[in-house]
Every structure is written in structure tokens, then in C-alpha cells.
PAVO-43304 format. One line per field, with one value per residue (C-alpha): x, y, z; residue number from 1; residue in one letter. Coordinates in steps of 0.001 Angstrom, whole numbers, padded with zeros to 6 digits, m for minus. Layout:
<nodes>
X (X	...)
Y (Y	...)
Z (Z	...)
pos (NUM	...)
code (A	...)
</nodes>
This chain:
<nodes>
X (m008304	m006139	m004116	m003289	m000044	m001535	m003097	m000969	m003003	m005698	m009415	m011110	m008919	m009162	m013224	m012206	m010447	m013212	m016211	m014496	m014118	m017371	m018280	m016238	m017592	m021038	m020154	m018737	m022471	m023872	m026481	m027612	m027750	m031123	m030559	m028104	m029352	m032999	m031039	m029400	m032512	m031262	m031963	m030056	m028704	m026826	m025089	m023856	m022371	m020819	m019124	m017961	m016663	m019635	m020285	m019032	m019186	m019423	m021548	m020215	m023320	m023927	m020661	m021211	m024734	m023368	m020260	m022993	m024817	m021995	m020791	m017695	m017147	m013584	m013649	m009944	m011174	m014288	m011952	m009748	m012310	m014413	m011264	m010508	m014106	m013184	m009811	m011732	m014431	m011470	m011152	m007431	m005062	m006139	m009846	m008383	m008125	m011241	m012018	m009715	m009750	m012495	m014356	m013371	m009379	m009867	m010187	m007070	m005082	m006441	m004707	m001431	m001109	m001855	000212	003036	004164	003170	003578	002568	002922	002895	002831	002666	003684	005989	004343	002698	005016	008007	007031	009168	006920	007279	006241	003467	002235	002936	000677	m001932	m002257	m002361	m005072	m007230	m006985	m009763	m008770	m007929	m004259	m005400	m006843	m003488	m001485	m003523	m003497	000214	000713	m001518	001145	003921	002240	001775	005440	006019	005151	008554	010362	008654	009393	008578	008028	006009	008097	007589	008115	007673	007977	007581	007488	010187	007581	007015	010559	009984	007016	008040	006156	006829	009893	013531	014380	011550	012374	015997	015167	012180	015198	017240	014890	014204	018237	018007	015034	015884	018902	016640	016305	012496	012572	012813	012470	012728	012150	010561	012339	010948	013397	011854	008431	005307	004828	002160	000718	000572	m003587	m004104	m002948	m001616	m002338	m001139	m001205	m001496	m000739	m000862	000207	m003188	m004342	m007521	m006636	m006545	m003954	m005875	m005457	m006131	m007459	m008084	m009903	m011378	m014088	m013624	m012008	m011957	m010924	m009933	m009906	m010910	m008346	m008283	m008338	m005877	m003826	m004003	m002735	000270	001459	001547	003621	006551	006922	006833	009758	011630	011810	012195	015533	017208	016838	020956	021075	018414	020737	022710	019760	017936	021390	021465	017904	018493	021625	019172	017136)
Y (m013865	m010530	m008420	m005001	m006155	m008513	m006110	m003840	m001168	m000387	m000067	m001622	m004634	m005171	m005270	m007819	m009731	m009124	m010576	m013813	m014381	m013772	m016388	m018983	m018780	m018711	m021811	m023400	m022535	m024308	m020992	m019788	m015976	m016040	m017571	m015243	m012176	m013234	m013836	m010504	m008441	m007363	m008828	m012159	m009644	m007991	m010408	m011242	m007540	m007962	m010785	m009212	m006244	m004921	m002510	001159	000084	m003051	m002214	m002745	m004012	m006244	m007739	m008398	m010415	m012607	m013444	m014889	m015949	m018428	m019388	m017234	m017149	m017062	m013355	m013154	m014015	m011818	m008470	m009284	m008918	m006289	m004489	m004997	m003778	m000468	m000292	m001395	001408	004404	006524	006301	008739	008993	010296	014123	013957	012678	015906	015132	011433	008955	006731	003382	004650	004623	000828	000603	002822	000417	m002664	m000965	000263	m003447	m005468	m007295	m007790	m005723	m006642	m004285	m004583	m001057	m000102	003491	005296	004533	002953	005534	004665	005277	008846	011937	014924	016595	013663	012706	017004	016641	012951	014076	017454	015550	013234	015989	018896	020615	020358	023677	024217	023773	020396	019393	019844	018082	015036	015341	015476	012438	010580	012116	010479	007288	006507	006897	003134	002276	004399	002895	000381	m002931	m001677	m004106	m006249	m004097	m005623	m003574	m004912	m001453	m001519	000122	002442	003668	005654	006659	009030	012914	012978	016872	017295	015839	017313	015486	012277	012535	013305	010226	007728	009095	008364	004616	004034	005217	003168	000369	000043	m000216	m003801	m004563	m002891	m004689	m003168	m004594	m003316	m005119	m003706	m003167	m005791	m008558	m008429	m009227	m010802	m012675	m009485	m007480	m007353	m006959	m003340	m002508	m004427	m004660	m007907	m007402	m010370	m009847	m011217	m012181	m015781	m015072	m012812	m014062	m012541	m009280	m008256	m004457	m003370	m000140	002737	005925	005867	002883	m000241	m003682	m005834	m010002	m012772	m015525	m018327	m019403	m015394	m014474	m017656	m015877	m013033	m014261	m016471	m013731	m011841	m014773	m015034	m011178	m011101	m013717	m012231	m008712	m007076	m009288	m006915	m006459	m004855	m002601	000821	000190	m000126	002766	004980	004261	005130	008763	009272	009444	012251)
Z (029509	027593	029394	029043	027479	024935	022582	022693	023093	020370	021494	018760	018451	022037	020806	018624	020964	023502	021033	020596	024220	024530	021166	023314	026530	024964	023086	025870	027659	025155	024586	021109	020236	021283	024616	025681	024254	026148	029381	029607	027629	024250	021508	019437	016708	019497	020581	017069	017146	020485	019363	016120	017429	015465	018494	018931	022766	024452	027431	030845	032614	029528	029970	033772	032889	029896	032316	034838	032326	030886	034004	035107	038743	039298	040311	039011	035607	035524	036938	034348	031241	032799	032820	029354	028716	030698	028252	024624	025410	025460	022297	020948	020553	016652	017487	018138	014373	013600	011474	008533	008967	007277	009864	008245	008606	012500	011974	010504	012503	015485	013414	012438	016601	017355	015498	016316	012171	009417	006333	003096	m000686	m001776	m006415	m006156	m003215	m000363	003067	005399	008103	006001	004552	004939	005904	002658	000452	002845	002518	m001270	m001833	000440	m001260	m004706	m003309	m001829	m004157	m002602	001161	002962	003681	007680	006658	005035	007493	009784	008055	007798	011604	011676	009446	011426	014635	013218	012606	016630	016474	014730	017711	020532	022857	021251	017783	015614	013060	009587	006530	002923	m000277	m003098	m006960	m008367	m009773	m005911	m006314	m009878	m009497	m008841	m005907	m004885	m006833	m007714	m003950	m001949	m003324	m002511	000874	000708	m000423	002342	004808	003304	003507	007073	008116	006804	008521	011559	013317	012945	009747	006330	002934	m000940	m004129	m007200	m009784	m013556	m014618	m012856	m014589	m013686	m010294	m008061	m006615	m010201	m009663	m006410	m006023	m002244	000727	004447	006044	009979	012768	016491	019744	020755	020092	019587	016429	013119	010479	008841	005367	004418	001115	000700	m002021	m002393	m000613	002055	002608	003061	006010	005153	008234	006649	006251	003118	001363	003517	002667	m000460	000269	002450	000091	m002522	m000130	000520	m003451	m003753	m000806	m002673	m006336	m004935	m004585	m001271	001865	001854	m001555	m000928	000104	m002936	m005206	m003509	m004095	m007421	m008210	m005953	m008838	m011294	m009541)
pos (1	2	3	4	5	6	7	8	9	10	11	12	13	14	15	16	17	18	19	20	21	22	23	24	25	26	27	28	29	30	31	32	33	34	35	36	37	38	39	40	41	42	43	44	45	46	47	48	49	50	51	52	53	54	55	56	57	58	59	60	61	62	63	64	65	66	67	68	69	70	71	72	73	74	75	76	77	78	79	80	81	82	83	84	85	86	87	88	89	90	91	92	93	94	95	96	97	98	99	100	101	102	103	104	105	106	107	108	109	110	111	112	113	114	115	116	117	118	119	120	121	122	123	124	125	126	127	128	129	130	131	132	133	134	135	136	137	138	139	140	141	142	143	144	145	146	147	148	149	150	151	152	153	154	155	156	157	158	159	160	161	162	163	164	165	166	167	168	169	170	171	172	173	174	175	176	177	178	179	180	181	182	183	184	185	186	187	188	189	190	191	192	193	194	195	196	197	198	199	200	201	202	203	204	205	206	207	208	209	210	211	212	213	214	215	216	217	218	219	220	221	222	223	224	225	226	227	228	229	230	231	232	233	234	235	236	237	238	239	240	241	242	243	244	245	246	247	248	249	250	251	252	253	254	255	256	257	258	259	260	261	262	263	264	265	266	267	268	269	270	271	272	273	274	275	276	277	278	279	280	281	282	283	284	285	286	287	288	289	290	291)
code (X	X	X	X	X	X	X	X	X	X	X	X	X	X	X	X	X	X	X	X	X	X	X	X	X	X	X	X	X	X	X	X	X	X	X	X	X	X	X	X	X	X	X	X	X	X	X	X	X	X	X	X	X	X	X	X	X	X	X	X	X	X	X	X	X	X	X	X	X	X	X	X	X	X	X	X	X	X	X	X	X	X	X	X	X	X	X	X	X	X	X	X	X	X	X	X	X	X	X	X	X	X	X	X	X	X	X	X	X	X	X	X	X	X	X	X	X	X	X	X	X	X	X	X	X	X	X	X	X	X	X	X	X	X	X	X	X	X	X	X	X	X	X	X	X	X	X	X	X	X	X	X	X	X	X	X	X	X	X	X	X	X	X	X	X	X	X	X	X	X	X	X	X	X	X	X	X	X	X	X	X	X	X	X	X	X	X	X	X	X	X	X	X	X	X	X	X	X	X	X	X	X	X	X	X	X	X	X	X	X	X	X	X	X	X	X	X	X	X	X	X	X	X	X	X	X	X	X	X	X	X	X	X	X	X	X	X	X	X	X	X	X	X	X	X	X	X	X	X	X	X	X	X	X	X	X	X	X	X	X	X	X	X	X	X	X	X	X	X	X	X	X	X	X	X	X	X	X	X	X	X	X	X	X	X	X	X	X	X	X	X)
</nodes>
């Protein structure tokens, strides 16, 4: 069974974790999706969602049935998940700003509070975690030309919140790799990016922190048409790495093996033909020279 301490936290991917306890107990049962969702009263297709995390809430009395259903008696055992159920079903801290934030983002946020490594190919701006408050104001007012001022700044703080992850206790293993095209766009002015590659230097001197850049130099390289992605891995066992994709108007979330194979392997070569991690302040410096 997960503990408290093996999630690390994010309601939805506890979900996650949740449904595929529930897939392997079921298994283990030997029930279909029909069985179990006749023994508890709800139908087959429900219990496909449970076990996807396809569920806004997994239902607490539902829970208690298909653990007596599959056979759980160890009362250990069955406090433990039940209590995990309690902890998926709480909203996180990123629902207050649920007004200015797209529904399929909460998903994300859930992954990037989660994860024990985080690793990110970024082509045109620099990582969300990595932002200084005046180029996150001046991308997001770029992106969202017709968002109030109010709105703005909301979705700045939400940023700003975000990167509390790399200052907490335990701070997940991040790991950027950004086209030297990232530091070459005049995001809000000569000044902002100054600052921007000031806060990189500083970051990156950080512990759990690693940043390269592909320079122009080097060409094209084995993530040229994918565009940015985030690759996520967590503590849990029962999680599968998690690719991120994401666009205008949604985005798209990868488990399966063999694409994210795909996408892994795209990031080693990208970390090995990128600028090595120790040359990154001087490369960074020189670039800021030019602003």
C-alpha cells in the first residue's frame, strides 16, 4: 500500500496511484470489470475510470466494498488505502487559482508537485520553474493579449508558487536542457533577460538543479520536431515515467513504454550534445554580454 510520503503529495497522482492498486487487487481476484462493478452496484465502465484515475473523486464507500470485494482483510492494509482515498479526494493548493488556470493544467501541476525527477526540453522560452517574475509577467502577457491586468498577475503568482518546489525540503531532481534560441528572444526587454540569465546562473548552481544549452552551433538535434516536453518519474512503483506535451488549447499526457522510450532517449542524446552542465555559467555570461 502508498503512504503519505510516497507521492509526495499531489491529489490526482495519488488517484493514479490509487486506480492501479485497485487494477491489481482486482486482478489478483480474478473479477472482470463487470464483476466488480455488479458486486459493489455501479456499473463496469466505472470501474475502468476508477482504475484510470479517470474519476474527479474516488468514492469512499466504493472503495470500502471493492476492498471486501477482492479480499482485503488485514485491517492495517485496508486503513492504509482508505486513508489515501481521504488524501487523493483533497483539492491542492493550485485550485485557489482555478480562475486563470485551464482545467487540463491542474493535471500537470499534480505531476510537476509529484515528481521525484523532472526532466524538460524547452526551444523557446525558459522552464516555468526557472522564470524570473518579470519574464514570466512579460510571456504570459504576450500569450494572453486580451487578459485583464488582474488576470495577469494572477497567473504570475501561480508561477511564483510553483517554484517553492525547488526550495522545499526534498526538492525533486530538475533537469533542463534549452535551445540557445530560449536566451535569444527579447522577452520584455534587454533588462529582463539580464535579470532571467542571472537567475539561471544562480539556479543552476543549486544541487538538484541541472541546466544545458543547445547552442546554434551544434545543429540540428534528436528533439528538433518534437517541440517542448517534460518527462516526469516518481517515487511510487506503481507510476510509470510521464511525458508532457503541451498546446494552445490542451495537452497531452504519454505512459506508454515504448513512446515514452522515445522520448527519454531523445533526452540522454539531447543532454550529451548540449553544452556540458559545468560550462553552462560561462556560456550563459557570455550570451548576457551581448544584451
Amino acid at each position: 500500500m502508498t503512504s503519505e510520503t510516497d507521492w509526495g503529495g499531489a491529489p490526482s497522482v495519488l488517484r493514479m496511484i490509487l486506480g492501479r492498486q485497485l487494477e491489481e487487487m482486482r486482478n489478483r481476484a480474478g473479477l472482470t470489470y463487470e464483476q466488480a462493478g455488479a458486486a459493489i452496484g455501479v456499473s463496469h465502465s466505472t470501474i475502468r475510470r476508477m482504475e484510470a484515475a479517470k474519476v474527479a473523486r474516488l468514492r469512499l464507500a466504493d472503495a470500502e466494498k471493492l476492498l471486501q470485494v477482492y479480499g482485503v482483510t488485514d485491517q492495517q492494509e485496508i486503513d492504509t488505502f482508505l486513508k489515501s482515498v481521504r488524501e487523493a479526494n483533497k483539492r491542492g493548493w493550485w485550485h485557489t487559482y482555478r480562475d486563470v488556470m485551464p482545467d487540463w493544467f491542474a493535471a500537470y501541476l499534480s505531476l510537476e508537485q509529484a515528481a521525484l525527477q523532472i526532466r524538460a526540453y524547452e526551444n523557446q522560452f525558459v522552464h516555468g520553474l526557472l522564470q524570473t517574475e518579470e519574464y514570466a509577467r512579460a510571456l504570459l502577457s504576450a500569450g494572453n493579449p486580451h487578459a485583464s491586468s488582474e488576470a495577469t498577475e494572477r497567473r504570475v503568482a501561480l508561477r511564483m508558487r510553483r517554484q517553492e518546489l525547488l526550495t522545499r525540503e526534498a526538492p525533486p531532481r530538475l533537469w533542463v536542457v534549452m535551445d540557445e534560441t530560449v536566451l535569444r528572444w527579447p522577452v520584455g526587454g534587454s533588462d529582463v533577460m539580464r535579470a532571467q540569465i542571472d537567475r539561471l546562473i544562480e539556479v543552476n548552481a543549486l544541487p538538484h538543479v541541472t541546466v544545458q544549452i543547445m547552442p546554434f552551433a551544434n545543429g540540428p538535434h534528436p528533439a528538433l520536431r518534437a517541440g517542448a516536453y517534460h518527462l516526469f518519474r516518481f517515487r511510487a512503483r506503481e507510476l510509470p515515467d510521464i511525458v508532457y506535451l503541451n498546446g494552445l488549447v490542451g495537452a497531452v499526457y504519454l505512459d506508454k513504454g515504448d513512446d515514452v522510450v522515445v522520448y527519454r532517449e531523445a533526452l540522454d542524446r539531447l543532454g550529451a550534445q548540449a553544452a556540458p552542465a559545468r560550462k553552462t555559467e560561462a556560456l550563459l555570461g557570455a550570451i548576457r554580454k551581448e544584451l
